[in-house]
N, CA, C and O atoms as a MOPAC input file, in Angstrom:
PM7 MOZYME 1SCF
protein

 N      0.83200 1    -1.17100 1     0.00000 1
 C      0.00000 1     0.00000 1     0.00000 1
 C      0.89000 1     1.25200 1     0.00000 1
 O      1.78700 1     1.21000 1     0.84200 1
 N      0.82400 1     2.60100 1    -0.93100 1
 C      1.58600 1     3.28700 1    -0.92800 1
 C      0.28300 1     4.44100 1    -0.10800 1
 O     -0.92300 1     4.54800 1    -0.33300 1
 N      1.10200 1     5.09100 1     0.78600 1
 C      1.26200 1     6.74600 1     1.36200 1
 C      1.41400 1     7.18500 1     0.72500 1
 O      2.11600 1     6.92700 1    -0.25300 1
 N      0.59400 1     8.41200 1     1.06900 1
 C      0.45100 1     9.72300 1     0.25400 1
 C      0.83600 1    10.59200 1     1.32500 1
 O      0.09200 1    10.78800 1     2.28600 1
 N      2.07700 1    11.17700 1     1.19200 1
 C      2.48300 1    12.71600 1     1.86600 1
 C      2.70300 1    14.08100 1     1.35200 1
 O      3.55500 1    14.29200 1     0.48900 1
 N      1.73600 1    15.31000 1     2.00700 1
 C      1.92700 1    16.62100 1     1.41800 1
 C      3.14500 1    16.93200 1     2.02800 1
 O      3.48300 1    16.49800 1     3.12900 1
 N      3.91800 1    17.80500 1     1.20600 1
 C      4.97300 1    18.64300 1     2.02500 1
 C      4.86900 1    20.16200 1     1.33500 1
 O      4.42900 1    20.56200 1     0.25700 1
 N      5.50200 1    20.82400 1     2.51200 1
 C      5.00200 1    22.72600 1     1.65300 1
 C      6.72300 1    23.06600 1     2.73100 1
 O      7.46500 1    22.53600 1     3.55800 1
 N      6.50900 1    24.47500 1     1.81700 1
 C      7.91400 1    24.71800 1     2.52000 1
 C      7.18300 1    26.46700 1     2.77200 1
 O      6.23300 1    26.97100 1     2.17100 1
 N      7.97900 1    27.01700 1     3.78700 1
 C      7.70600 1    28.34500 1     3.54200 1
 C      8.72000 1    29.21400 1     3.82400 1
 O      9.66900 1    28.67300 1     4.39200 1
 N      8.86400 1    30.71500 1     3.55400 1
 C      9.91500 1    31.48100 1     3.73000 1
 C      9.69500 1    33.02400 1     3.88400 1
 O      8.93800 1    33.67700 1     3.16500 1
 N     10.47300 1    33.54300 1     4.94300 1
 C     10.74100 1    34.88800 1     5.66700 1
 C     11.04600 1    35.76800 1     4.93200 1
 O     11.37000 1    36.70800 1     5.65800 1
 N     11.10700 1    35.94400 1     4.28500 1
 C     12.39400 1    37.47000 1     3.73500 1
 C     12.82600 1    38.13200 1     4.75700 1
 O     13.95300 1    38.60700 1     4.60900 1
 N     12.37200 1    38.30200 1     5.62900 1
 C     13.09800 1    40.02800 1     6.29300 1
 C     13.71800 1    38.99900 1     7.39900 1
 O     14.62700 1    39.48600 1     8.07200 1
 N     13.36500 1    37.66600 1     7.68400 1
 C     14.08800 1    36.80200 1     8.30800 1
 C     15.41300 1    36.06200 1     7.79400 1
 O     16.38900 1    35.69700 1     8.45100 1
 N     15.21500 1    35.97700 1     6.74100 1
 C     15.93500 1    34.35900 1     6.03400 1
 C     15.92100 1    33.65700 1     6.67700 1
 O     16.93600 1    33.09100 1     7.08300 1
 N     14.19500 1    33.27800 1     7.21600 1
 C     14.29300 1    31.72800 1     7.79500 1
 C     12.86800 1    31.49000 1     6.98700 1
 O     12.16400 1    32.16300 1     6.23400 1
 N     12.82200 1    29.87000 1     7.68300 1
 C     11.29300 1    29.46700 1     6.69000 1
 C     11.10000 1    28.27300 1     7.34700 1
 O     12.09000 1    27.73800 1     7.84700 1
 N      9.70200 1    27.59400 1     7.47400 1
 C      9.49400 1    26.31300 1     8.02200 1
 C      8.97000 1    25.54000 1     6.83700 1
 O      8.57000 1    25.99000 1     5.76300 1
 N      9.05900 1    24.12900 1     7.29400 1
 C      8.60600 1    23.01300 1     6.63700 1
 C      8.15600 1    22.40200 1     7.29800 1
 O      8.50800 1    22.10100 1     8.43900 1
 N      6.56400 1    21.84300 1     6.23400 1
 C      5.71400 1    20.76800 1     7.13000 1
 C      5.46500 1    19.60800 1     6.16000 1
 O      5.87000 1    19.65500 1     4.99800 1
 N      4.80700 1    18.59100 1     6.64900 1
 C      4.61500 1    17.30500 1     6.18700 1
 C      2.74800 1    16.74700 1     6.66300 1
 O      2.16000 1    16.90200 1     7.73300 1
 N      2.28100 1    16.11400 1     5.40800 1
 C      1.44000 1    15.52500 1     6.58200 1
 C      1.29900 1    14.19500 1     5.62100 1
 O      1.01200 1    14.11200 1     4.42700 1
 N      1.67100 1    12.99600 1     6.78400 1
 C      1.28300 1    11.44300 1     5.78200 1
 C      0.03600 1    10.73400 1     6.01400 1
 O     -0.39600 1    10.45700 1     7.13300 1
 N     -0.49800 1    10.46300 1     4.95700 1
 C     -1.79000 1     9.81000 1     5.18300 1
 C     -2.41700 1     8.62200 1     4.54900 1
 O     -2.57700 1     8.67100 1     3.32900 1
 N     -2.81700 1     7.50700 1     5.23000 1
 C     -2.71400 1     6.15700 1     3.99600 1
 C     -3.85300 1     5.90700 1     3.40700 1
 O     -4.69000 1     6.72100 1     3.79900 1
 N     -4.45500 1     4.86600 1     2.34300 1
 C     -4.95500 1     5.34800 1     1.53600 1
 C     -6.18300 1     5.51300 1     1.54000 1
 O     -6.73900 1     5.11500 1     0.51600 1
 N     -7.04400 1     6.10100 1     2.57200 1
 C     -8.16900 1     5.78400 1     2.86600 1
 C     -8.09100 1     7.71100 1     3.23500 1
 O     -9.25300 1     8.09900 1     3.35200 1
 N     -7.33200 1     8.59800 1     3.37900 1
 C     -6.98900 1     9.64900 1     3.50300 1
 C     -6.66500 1     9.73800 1     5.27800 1
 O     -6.32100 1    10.85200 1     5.67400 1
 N     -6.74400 1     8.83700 1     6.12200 1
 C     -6.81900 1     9.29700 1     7.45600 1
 C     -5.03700 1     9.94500 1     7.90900 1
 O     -4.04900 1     9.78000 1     7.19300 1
 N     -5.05100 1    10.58700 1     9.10200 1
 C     -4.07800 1    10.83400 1     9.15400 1
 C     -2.68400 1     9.62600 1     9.83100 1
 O     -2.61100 1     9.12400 1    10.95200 1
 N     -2.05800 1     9.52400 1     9.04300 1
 C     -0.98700 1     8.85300 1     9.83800 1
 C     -0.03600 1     9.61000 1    10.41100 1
 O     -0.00300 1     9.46400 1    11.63200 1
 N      1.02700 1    10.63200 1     9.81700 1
 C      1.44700 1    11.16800 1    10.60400 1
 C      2.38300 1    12.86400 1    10.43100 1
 O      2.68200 1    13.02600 1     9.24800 1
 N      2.69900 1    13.66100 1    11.03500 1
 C      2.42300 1    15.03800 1    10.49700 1
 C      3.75700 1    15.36300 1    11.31200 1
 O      3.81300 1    15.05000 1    12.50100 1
 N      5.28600 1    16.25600 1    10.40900 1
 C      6.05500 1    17.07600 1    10.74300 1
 C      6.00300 1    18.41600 1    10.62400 1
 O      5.75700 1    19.02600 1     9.58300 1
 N      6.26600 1    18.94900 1    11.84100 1
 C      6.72300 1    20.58700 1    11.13300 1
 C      8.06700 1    20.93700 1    11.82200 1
 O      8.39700 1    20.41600 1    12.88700 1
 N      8.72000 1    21.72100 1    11.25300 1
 C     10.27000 1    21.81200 1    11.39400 1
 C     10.20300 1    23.57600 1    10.99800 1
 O      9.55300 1    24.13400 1    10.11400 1
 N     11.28100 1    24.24400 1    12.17500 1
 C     11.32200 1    25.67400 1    11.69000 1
 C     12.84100 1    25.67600 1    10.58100 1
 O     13.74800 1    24.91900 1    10.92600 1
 N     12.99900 1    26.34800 1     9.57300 1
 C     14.28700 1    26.56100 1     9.11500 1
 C     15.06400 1    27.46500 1     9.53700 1
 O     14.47300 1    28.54400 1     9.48500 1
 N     16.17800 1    27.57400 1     9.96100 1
 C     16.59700 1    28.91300 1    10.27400 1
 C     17.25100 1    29.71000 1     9.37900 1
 O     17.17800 1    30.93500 1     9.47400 1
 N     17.88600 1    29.16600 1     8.51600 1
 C     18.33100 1    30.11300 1     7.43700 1
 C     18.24400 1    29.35200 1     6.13700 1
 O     18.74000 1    28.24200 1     5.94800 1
 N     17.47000 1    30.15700 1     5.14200 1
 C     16.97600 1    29.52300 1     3.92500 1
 C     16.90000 1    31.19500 1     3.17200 1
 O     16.47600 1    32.27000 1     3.59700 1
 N     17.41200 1    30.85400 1     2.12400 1
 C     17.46100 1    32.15500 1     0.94800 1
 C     16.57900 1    32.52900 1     0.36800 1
 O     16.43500 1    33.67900 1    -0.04600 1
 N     15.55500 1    31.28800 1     0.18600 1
 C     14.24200 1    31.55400 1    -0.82200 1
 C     13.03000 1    30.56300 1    -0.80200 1
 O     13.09200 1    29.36200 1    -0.53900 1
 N     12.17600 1    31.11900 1    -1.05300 1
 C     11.01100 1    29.60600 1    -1.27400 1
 C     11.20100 1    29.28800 1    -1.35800 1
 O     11.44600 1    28.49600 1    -0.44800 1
 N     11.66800 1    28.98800 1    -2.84700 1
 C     12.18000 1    27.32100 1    -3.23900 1
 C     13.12300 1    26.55700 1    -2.58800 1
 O     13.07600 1    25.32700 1    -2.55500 1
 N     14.27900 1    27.46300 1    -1.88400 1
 C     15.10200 1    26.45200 1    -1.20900 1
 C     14.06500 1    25.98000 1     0.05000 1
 O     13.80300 1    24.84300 1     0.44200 1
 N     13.73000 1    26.88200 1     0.38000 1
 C     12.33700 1    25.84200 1     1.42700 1
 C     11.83300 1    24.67500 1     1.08500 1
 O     11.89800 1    23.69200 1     1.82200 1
 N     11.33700 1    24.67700 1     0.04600 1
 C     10.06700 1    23.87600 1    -0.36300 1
 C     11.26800 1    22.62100 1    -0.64700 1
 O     11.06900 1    21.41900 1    -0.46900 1
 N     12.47900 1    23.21800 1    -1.10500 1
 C     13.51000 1    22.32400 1    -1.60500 1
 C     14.04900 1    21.28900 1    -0.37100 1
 O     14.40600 1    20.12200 1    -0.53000 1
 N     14.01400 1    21.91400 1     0.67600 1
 C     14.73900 1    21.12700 1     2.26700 1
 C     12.92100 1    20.76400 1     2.41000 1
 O     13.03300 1    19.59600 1     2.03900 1
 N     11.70300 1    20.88800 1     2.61700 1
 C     11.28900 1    20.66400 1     3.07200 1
 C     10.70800 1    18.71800 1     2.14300 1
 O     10.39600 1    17.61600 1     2.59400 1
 N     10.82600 1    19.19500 1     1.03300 1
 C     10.64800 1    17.44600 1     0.51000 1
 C     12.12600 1    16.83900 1     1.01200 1
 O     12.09200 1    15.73700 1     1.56100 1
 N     13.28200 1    17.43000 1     0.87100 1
 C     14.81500 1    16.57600 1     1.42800 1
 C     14.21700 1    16.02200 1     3.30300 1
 O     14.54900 1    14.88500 1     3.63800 1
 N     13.65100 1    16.61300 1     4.01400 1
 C     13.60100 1    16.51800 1     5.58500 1
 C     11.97600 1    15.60200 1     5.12400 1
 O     12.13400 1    14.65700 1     5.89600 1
 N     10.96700 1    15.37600 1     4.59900 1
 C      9.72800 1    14.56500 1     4.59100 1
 C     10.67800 1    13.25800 1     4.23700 1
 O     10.62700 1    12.41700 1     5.13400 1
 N     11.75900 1    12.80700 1     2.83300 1
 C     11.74600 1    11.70400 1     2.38700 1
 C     12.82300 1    11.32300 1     3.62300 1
 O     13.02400 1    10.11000 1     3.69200 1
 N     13.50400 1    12.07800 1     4.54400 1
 C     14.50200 1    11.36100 1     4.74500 1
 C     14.12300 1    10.74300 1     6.23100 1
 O     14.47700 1     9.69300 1     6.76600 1
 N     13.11600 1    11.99400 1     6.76000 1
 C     12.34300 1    11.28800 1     7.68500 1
 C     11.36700 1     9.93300 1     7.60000 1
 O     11.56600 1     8.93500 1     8.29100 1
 N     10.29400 1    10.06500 1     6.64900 1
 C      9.70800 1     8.78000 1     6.30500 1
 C     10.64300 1     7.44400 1     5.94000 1
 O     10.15300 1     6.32700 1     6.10200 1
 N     11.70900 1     7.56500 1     5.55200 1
 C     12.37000 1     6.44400 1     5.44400 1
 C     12.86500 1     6.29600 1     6.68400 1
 O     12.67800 1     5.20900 1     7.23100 1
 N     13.42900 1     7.10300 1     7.23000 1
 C     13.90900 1     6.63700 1     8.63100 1
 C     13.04000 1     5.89300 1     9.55400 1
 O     13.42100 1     5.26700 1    10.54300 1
 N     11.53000 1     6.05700 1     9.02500 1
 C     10.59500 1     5.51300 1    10.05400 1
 C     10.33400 1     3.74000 1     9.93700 1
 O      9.94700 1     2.88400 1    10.73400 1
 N     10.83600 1     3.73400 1     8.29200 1
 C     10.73400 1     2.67700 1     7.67700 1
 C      9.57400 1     2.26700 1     6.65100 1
 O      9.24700 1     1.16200 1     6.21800 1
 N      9.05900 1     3.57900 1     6.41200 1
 C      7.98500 1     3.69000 1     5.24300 1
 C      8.79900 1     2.97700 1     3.69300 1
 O      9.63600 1     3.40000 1     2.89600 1
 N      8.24300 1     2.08400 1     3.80000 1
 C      8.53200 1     1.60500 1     2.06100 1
 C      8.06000 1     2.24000 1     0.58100 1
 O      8.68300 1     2.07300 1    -0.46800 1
 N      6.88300 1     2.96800 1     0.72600 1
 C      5.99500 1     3.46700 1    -0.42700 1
 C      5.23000 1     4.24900 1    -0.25000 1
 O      4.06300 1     4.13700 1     0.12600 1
 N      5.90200 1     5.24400 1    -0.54100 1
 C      5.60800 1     7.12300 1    -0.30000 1
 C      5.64800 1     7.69700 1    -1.25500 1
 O      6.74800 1     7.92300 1    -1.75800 1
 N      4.30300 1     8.21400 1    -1.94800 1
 C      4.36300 1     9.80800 1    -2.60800 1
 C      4.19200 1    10.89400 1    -2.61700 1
 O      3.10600 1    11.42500 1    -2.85000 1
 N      5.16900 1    11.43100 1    -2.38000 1
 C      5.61800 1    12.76700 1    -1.61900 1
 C      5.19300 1    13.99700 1    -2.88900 1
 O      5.84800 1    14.15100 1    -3.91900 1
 N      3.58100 1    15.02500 1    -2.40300 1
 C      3.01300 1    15.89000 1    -3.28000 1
 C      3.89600 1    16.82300 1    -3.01300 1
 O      4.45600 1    16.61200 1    -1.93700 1
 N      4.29200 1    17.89200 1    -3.62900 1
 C      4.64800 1    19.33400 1    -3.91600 1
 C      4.00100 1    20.42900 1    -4.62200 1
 O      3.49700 1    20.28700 1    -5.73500 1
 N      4.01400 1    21.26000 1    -4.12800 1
 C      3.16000 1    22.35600 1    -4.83200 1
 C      3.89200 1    23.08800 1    -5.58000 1
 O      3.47400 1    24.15800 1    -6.02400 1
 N      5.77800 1    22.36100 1    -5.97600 1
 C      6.64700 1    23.06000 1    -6.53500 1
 C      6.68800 1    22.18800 1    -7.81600 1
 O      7.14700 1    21.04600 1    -7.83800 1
 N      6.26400 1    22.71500 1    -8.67600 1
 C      6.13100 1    22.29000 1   -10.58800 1
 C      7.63000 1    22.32000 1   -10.63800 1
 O      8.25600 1    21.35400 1   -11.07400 1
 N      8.29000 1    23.53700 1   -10.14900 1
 C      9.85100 1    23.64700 1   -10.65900 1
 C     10.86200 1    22.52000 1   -10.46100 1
 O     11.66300 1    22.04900 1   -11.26800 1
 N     10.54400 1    22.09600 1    -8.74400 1
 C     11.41000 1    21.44400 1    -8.04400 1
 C     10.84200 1    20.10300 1    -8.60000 1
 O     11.68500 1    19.25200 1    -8.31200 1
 N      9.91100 1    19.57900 1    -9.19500 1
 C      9.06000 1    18.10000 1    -9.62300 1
 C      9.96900 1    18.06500 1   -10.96600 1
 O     10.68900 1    17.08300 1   -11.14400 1
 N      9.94400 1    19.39500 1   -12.15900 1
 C     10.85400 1    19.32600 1   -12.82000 1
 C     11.83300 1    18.61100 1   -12.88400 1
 O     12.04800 1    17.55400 1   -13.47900 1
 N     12.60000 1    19.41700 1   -12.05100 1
 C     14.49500 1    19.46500 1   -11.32000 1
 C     14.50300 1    18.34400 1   -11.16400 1
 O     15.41800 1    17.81800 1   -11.79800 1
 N     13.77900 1    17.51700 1   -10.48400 1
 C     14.20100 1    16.15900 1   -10.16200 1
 C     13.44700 1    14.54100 1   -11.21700 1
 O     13.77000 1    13.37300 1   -11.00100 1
 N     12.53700 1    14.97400 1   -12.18700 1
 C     12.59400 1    14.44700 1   -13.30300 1
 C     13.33000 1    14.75300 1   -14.83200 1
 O     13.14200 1    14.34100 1   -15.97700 1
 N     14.17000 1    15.60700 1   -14.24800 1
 C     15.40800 1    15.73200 1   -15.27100 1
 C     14.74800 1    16.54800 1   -16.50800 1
 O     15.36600 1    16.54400 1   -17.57300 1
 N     13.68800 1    17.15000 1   -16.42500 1
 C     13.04300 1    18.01400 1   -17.18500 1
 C     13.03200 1    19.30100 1   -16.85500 1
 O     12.13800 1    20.01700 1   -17.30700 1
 N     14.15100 1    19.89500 1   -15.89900 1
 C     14.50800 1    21.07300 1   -16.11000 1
 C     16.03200 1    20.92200 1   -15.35000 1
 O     16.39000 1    19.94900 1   -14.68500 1
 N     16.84500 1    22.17600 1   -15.63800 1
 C     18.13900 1    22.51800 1   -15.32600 1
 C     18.26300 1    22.45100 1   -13.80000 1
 O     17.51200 1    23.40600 1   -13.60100 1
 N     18.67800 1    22.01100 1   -12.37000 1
 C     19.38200 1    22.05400 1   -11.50900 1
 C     19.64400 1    23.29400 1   -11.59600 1
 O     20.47500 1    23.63300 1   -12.44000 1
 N     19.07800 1    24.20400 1   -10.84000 1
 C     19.41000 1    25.44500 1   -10.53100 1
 C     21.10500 1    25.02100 1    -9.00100 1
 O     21.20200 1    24.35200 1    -7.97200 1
 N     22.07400 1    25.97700 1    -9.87200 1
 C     23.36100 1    25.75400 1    -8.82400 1
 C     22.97900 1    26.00900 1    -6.98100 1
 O     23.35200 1    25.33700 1    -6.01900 1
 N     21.99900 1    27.39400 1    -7.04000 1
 C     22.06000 1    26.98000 1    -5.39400 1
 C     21.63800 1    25.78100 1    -4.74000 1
 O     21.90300 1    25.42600 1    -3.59100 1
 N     20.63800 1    24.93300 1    -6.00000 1
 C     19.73100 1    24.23800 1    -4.86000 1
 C     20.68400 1    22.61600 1    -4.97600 1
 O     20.43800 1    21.52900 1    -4.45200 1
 N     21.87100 1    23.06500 1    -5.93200 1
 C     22.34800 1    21.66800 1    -6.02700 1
 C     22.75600 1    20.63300 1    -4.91800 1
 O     22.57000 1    19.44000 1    -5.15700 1
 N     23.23800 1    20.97500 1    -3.85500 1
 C     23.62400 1    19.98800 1    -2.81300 1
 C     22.08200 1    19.24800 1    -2.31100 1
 O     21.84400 1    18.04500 1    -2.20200 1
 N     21.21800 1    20.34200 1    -2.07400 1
 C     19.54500 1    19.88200 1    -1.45900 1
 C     19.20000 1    18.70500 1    -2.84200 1
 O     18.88600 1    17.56000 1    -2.51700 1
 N     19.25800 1    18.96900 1    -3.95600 1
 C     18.90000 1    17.98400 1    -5.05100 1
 C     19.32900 1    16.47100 1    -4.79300 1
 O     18.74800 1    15.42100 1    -4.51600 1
 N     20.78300 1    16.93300 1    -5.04700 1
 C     21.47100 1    15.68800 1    -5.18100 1
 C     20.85600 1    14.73600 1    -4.04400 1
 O     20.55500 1    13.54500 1    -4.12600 1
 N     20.73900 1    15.81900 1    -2.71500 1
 C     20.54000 1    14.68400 1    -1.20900 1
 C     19.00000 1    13.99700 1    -1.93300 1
 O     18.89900 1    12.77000 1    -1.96600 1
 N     17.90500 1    14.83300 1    -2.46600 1
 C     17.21800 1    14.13000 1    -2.67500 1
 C     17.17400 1    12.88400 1    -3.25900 1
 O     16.81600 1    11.77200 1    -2.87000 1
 N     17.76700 1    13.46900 1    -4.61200 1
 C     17.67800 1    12.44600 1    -5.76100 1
 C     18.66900 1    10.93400 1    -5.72100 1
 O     18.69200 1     9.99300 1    -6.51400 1
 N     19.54000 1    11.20700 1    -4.28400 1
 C     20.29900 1     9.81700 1    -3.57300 1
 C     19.17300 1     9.26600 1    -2.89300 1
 O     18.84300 1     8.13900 1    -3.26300 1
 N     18.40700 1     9.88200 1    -1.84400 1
 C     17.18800 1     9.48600 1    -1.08400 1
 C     16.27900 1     8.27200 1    -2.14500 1
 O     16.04300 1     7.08500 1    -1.92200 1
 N     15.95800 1     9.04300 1    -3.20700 1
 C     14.89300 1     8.39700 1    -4.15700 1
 C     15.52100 1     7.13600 1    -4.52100 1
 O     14.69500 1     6.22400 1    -4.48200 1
 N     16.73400 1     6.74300 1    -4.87400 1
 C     17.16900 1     5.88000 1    -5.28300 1
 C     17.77100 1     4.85000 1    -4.25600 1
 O     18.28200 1     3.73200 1    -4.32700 1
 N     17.48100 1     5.71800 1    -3.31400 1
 C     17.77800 1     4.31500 1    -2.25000 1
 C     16.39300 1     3.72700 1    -1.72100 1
 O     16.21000 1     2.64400 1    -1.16500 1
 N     15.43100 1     4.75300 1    -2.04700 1
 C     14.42500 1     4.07900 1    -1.67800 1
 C     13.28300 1     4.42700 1    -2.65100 1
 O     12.40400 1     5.28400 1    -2.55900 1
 N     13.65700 1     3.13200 1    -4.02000 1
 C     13.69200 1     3.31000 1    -5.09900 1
 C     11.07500 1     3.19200 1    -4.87200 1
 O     10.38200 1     3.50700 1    -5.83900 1
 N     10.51600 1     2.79300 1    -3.70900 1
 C      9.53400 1     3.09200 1    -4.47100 1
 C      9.00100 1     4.31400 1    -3.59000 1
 O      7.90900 1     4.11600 1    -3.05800 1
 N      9.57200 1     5.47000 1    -3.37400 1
 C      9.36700 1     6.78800 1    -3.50200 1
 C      8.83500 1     8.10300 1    -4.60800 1
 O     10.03600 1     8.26100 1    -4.82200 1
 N      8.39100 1     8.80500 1    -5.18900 1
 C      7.94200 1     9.44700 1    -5.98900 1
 C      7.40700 1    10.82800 1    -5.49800 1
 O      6.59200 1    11.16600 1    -4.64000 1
 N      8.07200 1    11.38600 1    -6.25100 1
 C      7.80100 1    13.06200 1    -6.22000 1
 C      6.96900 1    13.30900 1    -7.07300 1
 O      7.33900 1    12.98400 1    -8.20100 1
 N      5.80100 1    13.83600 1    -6.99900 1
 C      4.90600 1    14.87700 1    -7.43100 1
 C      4.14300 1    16.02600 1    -7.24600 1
 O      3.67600 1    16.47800 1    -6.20100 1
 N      4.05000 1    16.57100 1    -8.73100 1
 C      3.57700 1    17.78000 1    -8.38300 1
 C      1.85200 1    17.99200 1    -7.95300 1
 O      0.97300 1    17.26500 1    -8.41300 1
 N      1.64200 1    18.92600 1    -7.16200 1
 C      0.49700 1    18.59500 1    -6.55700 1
 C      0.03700 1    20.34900 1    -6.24800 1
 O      0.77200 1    21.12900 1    -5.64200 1
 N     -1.10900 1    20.65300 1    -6.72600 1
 C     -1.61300 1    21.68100 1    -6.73400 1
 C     -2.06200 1    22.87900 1    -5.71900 1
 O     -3.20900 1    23.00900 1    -5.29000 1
 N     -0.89800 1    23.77900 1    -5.39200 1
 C     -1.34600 1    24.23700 1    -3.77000 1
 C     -2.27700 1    24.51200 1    -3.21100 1
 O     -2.24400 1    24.40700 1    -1.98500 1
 N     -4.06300 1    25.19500 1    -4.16600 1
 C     -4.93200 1    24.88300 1    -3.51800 1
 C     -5.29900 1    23.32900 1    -2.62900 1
 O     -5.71700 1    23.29400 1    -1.47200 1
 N     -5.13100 1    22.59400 1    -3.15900 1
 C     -5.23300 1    21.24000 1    -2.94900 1
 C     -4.19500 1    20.79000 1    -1.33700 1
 O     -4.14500 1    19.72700 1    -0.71800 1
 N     -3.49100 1    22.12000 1    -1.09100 1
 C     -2.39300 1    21.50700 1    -0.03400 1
 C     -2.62300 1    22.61900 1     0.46800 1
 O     -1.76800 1    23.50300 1     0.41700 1
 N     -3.78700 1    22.80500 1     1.03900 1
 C     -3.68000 1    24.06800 1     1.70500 1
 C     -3.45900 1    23.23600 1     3.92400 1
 O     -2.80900 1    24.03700 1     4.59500 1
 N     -3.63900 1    22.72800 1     4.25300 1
 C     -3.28500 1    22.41100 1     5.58200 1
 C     -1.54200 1    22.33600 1     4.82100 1
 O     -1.03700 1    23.38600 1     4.42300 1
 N     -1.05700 1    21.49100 1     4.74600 1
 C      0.15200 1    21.48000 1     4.73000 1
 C      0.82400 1    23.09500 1     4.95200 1
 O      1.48800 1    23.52600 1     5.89400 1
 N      0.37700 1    23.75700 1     3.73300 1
 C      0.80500 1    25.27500 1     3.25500 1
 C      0.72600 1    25.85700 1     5.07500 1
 O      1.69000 1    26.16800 1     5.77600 1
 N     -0.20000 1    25.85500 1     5.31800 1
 C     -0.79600 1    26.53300 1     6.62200 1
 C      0.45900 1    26.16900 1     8.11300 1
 O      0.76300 1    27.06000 1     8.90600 1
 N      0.87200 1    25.10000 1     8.18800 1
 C      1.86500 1    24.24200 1     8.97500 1
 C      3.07300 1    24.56100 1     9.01400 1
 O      3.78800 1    24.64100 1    10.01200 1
 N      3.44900 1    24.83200 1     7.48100 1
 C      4.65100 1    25.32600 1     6.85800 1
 C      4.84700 1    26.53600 1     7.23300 1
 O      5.77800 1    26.66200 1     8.02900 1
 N      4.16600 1    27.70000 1     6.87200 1
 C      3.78200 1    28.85200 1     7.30500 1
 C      4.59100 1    29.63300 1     8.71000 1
 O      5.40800 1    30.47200 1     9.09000 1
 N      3.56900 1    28.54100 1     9.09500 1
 C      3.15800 1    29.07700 1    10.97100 1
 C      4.52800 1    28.61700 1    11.81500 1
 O      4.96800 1    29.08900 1    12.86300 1
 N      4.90600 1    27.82300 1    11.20900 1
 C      6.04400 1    26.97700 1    11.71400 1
 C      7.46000 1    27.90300 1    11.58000 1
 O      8.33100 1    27.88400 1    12.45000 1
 N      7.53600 1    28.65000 1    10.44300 1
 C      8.34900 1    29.64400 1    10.49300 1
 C      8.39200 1    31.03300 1    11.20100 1
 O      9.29400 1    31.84900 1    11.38700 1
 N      7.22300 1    30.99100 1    11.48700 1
 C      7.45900 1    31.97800 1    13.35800 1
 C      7.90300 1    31.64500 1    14.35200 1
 O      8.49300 1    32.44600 1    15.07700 1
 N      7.74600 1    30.39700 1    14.65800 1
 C      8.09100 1    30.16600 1    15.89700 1
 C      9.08600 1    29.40400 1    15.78200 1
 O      9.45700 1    28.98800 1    14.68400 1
 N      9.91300 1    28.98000 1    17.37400 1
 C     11.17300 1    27.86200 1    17.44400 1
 C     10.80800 1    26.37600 1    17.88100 1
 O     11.32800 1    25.33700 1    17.47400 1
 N      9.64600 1    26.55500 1    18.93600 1
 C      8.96100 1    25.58400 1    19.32500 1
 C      7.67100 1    25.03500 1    19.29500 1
 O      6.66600 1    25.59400 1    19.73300 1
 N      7.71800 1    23.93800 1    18.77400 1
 C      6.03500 1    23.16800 1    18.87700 1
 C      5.90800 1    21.87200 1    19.73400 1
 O      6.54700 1    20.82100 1    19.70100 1
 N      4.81800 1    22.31500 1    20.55600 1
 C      4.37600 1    21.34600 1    21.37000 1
 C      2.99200 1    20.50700 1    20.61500 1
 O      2.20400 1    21.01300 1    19.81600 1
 N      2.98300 1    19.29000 1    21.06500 1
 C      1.97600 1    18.67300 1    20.28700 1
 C      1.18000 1    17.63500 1    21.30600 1
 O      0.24200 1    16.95700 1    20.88700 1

């Protein structure tokens, strides 16, 4: 049975920080299980959104999830990592970690996924970049 996980990334400007959230859910939609992480220094959305799928796949595997598809609301970054667009140089080290992730845990899959459609995630991501701590 494959999981379905949203991930959203978000970002500060006047900070250069940004949080990332996650939420996994199996296939019946219920919740299985939900990260949020603050960033502290991140340059741009995209490098957000970019650490925030690198910190969902590397966590879910660590948990021992076998079959995860990990949505994004980033068309660019779904690109980047189906080899249908250029590796932008900043985000290259965050790529590569991904695109080692995917292949070690070859039934993983990145897609793109429509941000109306990810709006809790978006919201997690967000909020998460105000603060340092979450209690749950």
């Amino acid at each position: 049975m494959t999981l379905k996980c949203n991930t959203d990334g978000s970002w500060l400007k006047k900070t250069e920080s940004g949080g990332a959230g996650w939420v996994l859910r199996d296939h019946q939609g219920a919740l299985v299980w939900a990260g949020v992480r603050k960033l502290p220094v991140v340059r741009s959305v995209i490098e957000a959104e970019a650490e925030a799928i690198r910190w969902t796949i590397q966590t879910l595997a660590g948990f021992g999830y076998k079959k995860v598809t990990v949505e994004t609301d980033s068309l660019v970054l779904t690109r980047m990592l189906n080899g249908e667009e250029e590796v932008w140089p900043v985000l290259e080290s965050i790529m590569q970690d991904i695109s080692r992730s995917l292949v070690v845990n070859a039934d993983y899959e990145v897609v793109y996924f429509h941000m109306s459609d990810n709006k809790l995630t978006y919201r997690i991501a967000k909020e998460t970049s105000t603060f340092t701590v979450l209690y749950l």
